[in-house]
N, C-alpha and C positions, 0 to 999 in steps of 0.2 A: 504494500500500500504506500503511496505516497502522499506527501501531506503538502495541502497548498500551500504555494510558494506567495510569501508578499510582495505587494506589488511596490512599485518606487515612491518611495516616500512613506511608505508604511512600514511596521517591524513587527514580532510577536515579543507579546512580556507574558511570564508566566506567574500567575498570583498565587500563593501559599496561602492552602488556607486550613485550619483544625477547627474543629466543628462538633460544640459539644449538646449533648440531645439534655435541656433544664428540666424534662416533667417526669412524671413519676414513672417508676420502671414497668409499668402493666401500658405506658402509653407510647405511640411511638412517632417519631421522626423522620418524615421524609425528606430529601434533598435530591436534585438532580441538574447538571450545568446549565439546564435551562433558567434555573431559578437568578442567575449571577449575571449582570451585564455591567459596563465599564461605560461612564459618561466622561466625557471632557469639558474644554472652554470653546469646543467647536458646535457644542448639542448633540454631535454626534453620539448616536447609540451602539455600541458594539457587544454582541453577542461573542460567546466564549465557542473557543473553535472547537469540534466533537467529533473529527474524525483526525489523529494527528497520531501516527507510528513514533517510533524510537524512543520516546517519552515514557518514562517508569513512572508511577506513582498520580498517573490524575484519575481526578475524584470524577465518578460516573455518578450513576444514579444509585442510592442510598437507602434504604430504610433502615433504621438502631432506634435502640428504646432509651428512656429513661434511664441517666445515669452513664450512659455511653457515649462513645467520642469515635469519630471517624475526620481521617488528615486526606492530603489528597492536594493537587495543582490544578488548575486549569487557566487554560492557552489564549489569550486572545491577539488577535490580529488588528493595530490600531497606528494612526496616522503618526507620524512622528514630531511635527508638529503641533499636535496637541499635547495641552499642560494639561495639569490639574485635571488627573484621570481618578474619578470618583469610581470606587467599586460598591454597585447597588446587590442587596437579595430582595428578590420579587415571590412572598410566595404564590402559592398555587393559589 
């Protein structure tokens, strides 16, 4: 598989993230890269990239309960001239 390539003047940054589930252990927590997108000072919206080879450790789609913690990156592909990249979760 090959993972898209950016385009000029664009780059990929990869965000760290650990993610821990706050309710009780009989309830549970979903997450999934869909939930995460990156704003800038452009408005632009950038969605986290979800098809990306060679990369160990990103975080896919999740469910953990109560009490539990799940780590995990994920990739987004964003202009390089934008500052001030905000990382949003949207839930479901």
């Amino acid at each position: 598989m090959f993972n898209i390539e950016s385009e000029e003047g664009e780059e990929y940054i990869l965000v760290e993230l650990h993610i821990e589930c706050v309710k009780s252990s009989d309830d549970k927590c979903s997450i999934s890269q869909f939930n995460f997108k990156m704003i800038g000072n452009a408005g632009v919206q950038y969605d986290a990239e979800w098809f990306v080879s060679g990369v160990s450790g990103l975080l896919g789609s999740e469910d953990f309960y109560g009490g539990s913690e799940v780590s995990g990156s994920l990739p987004f592909i964003v202009k390089q001239s934008d500052a001030n990249l905000i990382f949003v979760y949207e839930p479901f």
